[in-house]
C-alpha beads as a LAMMPS data file, in Angstrom:
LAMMPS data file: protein, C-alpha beads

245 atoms
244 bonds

1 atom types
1 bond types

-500.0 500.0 xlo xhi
-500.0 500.0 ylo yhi
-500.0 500.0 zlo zhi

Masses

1 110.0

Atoms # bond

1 1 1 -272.171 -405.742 -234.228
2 1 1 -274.036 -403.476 -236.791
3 1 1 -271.427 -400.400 -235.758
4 1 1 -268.443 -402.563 -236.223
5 1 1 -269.350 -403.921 -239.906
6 1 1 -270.212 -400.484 -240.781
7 1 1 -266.971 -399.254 -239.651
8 1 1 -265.450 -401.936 -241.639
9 1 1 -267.152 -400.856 -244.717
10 1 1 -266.309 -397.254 -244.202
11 1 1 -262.825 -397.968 -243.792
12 1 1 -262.557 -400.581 -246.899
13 1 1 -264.287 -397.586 -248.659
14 1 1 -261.537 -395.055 -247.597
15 1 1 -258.693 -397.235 -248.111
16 1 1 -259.847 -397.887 -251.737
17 1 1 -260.087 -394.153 -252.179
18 1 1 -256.692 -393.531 -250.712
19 1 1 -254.935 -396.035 -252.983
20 1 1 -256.683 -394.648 -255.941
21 1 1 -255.665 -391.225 -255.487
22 1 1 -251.667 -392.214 -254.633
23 1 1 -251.804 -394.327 -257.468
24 1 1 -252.563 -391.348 -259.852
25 1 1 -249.484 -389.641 -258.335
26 1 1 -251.492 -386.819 -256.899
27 1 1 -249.561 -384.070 -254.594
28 1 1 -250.703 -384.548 -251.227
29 1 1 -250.990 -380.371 -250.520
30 1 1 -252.948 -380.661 -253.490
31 1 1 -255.612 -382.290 -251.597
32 1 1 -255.229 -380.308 -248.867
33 1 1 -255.507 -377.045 -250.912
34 1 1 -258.709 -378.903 -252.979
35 1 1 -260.501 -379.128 -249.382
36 1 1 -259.931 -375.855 -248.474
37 1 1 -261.436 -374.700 -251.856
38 1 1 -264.415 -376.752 -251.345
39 1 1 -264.997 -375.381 -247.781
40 1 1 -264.837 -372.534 -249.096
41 1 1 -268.053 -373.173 -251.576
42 1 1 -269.353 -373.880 -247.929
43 1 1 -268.724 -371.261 -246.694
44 1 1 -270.467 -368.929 -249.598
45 1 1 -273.732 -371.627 -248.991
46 1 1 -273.406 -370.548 -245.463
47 1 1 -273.579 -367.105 -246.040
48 1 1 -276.512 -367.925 -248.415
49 1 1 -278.831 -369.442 -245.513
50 1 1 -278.508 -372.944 -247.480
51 1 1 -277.397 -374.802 -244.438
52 1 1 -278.156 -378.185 -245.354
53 1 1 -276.724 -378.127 -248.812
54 1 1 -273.251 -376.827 -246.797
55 1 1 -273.326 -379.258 -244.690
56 1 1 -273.225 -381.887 -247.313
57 1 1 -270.259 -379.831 -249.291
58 1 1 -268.645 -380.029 -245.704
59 1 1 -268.983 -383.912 -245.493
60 1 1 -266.594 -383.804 -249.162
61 1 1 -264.045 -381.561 -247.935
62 1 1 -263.632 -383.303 -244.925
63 1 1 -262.770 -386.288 -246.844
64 1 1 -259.936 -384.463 -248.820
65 1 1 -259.374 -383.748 -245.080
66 1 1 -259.136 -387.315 -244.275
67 1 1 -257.204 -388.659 -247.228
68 1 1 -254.632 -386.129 -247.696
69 1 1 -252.154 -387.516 -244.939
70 1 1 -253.128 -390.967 -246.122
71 1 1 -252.469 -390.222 -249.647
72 1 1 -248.912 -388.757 -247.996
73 1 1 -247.965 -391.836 -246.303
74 1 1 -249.328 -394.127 -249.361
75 1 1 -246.358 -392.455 -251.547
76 1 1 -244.091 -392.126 -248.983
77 1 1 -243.830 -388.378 -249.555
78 1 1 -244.649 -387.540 -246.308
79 1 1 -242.685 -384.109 -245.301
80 1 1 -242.959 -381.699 -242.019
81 1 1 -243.807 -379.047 -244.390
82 1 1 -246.873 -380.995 -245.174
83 1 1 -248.171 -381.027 -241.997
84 1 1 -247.281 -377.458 -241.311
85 1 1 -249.295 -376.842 -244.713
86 1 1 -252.250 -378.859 -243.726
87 1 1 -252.586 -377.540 -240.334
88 1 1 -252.533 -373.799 -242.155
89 1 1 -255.098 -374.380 -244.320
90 1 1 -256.971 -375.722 -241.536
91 1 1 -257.261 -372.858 -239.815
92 1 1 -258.569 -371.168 -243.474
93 1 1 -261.135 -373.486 -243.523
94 1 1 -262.510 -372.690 -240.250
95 1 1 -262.004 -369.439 -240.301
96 1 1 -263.740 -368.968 -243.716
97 1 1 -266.757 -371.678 -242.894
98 1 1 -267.892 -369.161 -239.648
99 1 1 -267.623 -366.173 -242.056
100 1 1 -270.160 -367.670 -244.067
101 1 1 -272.132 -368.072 -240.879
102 1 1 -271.446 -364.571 -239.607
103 1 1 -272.312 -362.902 -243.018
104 1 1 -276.016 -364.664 -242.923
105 1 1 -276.678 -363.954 -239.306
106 1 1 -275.407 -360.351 -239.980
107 1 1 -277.734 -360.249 -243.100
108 1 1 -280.514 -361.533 -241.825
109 1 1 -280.312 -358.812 -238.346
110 1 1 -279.550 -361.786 -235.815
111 1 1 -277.408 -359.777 -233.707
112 1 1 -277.013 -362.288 -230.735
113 1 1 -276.732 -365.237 -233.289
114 1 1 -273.543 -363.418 -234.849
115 1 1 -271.911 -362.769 -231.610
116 1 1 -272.418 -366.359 -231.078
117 1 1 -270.695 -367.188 -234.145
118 1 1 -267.821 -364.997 -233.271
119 1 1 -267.414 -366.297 -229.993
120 1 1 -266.934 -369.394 -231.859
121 1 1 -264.569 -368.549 -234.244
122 1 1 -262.465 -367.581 -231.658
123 1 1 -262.510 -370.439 -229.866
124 1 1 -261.836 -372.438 -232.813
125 1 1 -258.300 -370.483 -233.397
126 1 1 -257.467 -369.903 -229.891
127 1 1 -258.106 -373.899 -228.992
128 1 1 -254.934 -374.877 -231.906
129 1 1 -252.690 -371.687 -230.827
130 1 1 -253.194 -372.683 -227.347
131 1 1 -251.635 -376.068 -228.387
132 1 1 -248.953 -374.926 -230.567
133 1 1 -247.750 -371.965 -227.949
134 1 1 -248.005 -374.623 -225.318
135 1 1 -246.126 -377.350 -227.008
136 1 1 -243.287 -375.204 -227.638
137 1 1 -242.883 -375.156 -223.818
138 1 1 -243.956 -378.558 -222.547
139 1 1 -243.611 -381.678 -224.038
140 1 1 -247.567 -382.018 -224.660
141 1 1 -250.992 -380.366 -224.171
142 1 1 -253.927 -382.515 -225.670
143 1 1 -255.928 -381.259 -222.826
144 1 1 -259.605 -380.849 -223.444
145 1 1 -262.308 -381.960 -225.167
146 1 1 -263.244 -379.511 -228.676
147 1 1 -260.681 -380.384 -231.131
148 1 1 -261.146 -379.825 -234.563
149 1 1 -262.855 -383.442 -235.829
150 1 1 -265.568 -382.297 -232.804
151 1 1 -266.237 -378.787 -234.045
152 1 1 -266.444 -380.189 -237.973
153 1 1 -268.934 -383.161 -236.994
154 1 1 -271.102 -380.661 -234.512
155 1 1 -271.259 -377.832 -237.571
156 1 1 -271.870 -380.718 -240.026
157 1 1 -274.777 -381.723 -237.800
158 1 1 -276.468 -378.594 -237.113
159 1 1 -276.255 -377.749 -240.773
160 1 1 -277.993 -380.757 -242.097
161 1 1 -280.450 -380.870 -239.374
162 1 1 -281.160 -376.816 -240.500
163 1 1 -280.714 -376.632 -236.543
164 1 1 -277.666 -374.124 -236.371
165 1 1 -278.672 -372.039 -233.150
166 1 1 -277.636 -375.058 -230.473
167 1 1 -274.664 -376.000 -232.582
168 1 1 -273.559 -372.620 -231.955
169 1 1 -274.164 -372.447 -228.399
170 1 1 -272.087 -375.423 -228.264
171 1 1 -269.428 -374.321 -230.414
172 1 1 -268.918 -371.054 -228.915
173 1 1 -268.997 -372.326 -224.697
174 1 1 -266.955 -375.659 -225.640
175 1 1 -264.079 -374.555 -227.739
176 1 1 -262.989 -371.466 -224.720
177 1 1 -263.129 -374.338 -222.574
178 1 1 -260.943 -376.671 -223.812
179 1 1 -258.499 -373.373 -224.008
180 1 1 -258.714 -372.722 -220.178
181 1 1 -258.285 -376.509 -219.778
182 1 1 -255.022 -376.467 -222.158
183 1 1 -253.542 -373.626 -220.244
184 1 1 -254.439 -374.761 -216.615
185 1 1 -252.579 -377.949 -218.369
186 1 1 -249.593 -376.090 -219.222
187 1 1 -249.509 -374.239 -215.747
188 1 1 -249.414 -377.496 -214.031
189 1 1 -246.676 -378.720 -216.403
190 1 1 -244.788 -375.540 -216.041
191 1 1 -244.939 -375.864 -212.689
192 1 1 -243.489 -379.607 -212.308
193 1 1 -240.734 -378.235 -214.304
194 1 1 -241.693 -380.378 -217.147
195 1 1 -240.226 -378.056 -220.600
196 1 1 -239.202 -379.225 -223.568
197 1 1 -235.133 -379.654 -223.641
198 1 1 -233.722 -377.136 -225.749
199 1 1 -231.056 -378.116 -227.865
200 1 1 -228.188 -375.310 -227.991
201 1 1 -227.134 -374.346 -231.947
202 1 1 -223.720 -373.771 -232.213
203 1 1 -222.397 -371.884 -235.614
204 1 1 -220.050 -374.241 -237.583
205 1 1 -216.382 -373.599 -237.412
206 1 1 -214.760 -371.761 -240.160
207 1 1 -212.040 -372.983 -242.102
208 1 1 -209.690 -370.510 -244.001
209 1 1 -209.943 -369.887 -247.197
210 1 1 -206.169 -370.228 -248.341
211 1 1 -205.115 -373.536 -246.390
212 1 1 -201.365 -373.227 -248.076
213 1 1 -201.265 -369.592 -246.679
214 1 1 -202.105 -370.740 -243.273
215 1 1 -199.765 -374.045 -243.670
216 1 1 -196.801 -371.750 -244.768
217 1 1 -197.751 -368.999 -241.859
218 1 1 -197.572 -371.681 -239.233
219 1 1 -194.239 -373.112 -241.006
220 1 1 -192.285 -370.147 -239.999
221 1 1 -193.335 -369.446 -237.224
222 1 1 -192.396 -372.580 -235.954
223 1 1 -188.858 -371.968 -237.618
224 1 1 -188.951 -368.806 -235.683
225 1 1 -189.813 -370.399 -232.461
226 1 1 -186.655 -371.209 -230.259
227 1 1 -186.482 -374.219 -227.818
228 1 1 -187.879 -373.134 -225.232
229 1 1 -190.866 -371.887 -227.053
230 1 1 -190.943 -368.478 -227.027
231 1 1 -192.805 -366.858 -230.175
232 1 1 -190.507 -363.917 -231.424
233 1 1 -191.461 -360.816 -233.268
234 1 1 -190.910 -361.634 -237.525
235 1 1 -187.658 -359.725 -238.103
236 1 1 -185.787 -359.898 -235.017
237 1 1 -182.461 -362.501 -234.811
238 1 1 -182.762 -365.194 -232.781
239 1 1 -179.206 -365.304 -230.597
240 1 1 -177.704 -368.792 -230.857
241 1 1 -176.671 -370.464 -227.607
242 1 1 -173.441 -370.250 -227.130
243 1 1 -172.570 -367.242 -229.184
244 1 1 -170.375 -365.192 -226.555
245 1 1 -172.839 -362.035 -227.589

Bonds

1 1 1 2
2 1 2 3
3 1 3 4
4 1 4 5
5 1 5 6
6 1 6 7
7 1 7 8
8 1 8 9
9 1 9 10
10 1 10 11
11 1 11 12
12 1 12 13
13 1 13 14
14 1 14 15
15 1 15 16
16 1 16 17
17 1 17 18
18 1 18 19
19 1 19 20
20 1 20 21
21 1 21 22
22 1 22 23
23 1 23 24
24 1 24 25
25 1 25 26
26 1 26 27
27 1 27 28
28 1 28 29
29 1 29 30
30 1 30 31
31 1 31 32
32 1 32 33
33 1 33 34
34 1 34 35
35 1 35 36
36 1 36 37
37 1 37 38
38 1 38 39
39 1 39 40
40 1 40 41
41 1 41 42
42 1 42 43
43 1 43 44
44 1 44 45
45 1 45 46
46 1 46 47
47 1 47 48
48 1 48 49
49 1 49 50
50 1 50 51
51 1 51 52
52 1 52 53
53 1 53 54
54 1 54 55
55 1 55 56
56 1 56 57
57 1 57 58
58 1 58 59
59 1 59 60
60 1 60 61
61 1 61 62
62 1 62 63
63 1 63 64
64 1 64 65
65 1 65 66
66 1 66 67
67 1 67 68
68 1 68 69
69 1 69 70
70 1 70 71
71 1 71 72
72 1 72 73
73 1 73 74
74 1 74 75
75 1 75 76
76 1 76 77
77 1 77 78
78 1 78 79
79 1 79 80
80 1 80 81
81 1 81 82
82 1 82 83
83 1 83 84
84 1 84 85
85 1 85 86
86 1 86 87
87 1 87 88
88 1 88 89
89 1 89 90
90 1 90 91
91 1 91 92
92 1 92 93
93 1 93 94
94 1 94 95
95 1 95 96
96 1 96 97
97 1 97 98
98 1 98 99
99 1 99 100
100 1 100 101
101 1 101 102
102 1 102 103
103 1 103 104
104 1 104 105
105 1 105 106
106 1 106 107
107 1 107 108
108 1 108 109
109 1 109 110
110 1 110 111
111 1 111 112
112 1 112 113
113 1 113 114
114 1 114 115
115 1 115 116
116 1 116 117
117 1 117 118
118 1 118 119
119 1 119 120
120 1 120 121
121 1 121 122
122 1 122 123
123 1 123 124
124 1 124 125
125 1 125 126
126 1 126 127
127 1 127 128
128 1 128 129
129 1 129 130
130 1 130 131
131 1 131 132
132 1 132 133
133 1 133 134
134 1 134 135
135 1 135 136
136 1 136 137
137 1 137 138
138 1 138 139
139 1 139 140
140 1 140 141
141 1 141 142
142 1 142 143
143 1 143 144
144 1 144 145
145 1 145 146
146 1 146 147
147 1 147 148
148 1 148 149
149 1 149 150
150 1 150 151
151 1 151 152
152 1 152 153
153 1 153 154
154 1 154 155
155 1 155 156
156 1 156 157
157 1 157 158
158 1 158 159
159 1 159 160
160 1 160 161
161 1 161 162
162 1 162 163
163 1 163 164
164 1 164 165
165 1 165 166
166 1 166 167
167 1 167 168
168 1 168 169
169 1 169 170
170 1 170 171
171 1 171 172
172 1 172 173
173 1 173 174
174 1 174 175
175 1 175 176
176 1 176 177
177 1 177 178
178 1 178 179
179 1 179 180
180 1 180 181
181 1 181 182
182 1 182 183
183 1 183 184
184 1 184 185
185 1 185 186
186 1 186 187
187 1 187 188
188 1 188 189
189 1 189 190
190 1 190 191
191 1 191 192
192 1 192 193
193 1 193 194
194 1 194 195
195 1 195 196
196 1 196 197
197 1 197 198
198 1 198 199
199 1 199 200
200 1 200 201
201 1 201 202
202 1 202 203
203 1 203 204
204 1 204 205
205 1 205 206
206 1 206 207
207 1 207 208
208 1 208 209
209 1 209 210
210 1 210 211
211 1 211 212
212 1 212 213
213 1 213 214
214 1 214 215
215 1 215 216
216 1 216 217
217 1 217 218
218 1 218 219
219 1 219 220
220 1 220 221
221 1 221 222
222 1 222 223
223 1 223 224
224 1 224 225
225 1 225 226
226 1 226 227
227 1 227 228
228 1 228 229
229 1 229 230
230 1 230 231
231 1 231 232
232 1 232 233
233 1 233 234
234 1 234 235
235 1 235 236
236 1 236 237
237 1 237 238
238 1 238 239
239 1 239 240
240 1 240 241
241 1 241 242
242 1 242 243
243 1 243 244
244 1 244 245
């Protein structure tokens, strides 16, 4: 009962902050682009050793994060570039949050820690390219557990809680995972003969440039063509029936 009505109120909260934001006319990869710059102030708090205060920066650019596509669909300006765009900067965001974390661990001489985080990083990028190479295959491959909301809330957590060492551990074994899951997926798909149809492009047919040209070419040679439909070389006489020649 007490989870529900505070899901209500978050979601009355986000949906007031969504409507304020289309109604100022805001470009939705605006939003997108703030968040990544905010992460990014994360990121540099990271590499500071000020893991709590980056975990709280991370809580507001994850709601840019949550309201840009909202924002989108408010305005009806939602585009496919946008979610190409927003999915890009995505991977910035991660990418640039575990930098922070591998420049501290590095800093501080916490070899195994910074392996860690690398381990993770990898498994952050590899877990989206194993979807997008996949999908371009198979219809689907949401296999797995350690999307990106999962890896966000588990770094948020371990930051505020100044406990970063499990986080990793769970960041860096999870993630690979959900990639071996995703392509055992894929195999399985691929095997059942279940691809994606591929729609043939054919290149548009030309028209000519000088349509009376063509309309007077095809005019003579039809004069030139006899009855029984014989095309003859330009020039030549055409014997008439009957002639005596």
């Amino acid at each position: 009962m007490v989870t529900r009505k505070i899901g209500e109120a978050l979601r009355w909260v986000l949906y007031k902050i969504v409507h304020a934001l289309a109604a100022t006319g805001v470009e939705p990869n605006f939003l997108t682009f703030l968040g990544l710059v905010i992460n990014i102030v994360a990121a540099y708090l990271f590499a500071k050793g000020r893991f709590p205060a980056a975990g709280g920066v991370m809580i507001l650019a994850g709601l840019f994060d949550m309201v840009d596509g909202r924002v989108a669909r408010a305005q009806g300006r939602v585009t496919k570039f946008g979610a190409y765009f927003d999915s890009v900067i995505d991977r910035y965001s991660d990418v640039g949050l575990y930098f922070g974390l591998l420049i501290y661990y590095a800093s501080v001489n916490r070899f195994r820690y910074a392996v860690l985080v690398g381990v993770a990083m990898a498994g952050s990028v590899m877990v989206s390219y194993a979807r997008a190479r996949a999908e371009s295959l198979i219809p689907e491959c949401k296999a797995g557990f350690f999307e990106r909301p999962e890896r966000i809330v588990l770094l948020i957590i371990g930051a505020l809680s100044n406990k970063m060492a499990p986080a990793l551990w769970l960041l860096a074994i999870g993630p690979n995972i959900t990639v071996i899951h995703r392509i055992v997926h894929t195999w399985r798909e691929a095997k059942a003969g279940h691809f994606v149809e591929v729609v043939p492009v054919t290149a548009p047919e030309t028209t000519s440039s000088k349509p009376q040209e063509t309309a007077a070419l095809e005019s003579t040679t039809r004069a030139a063509t006899p009855e029984g439909g014989e095309n003859l070389v330009p020039g030549v006489a055409v014997p008439q029936r009957g002639s005596g020649h």
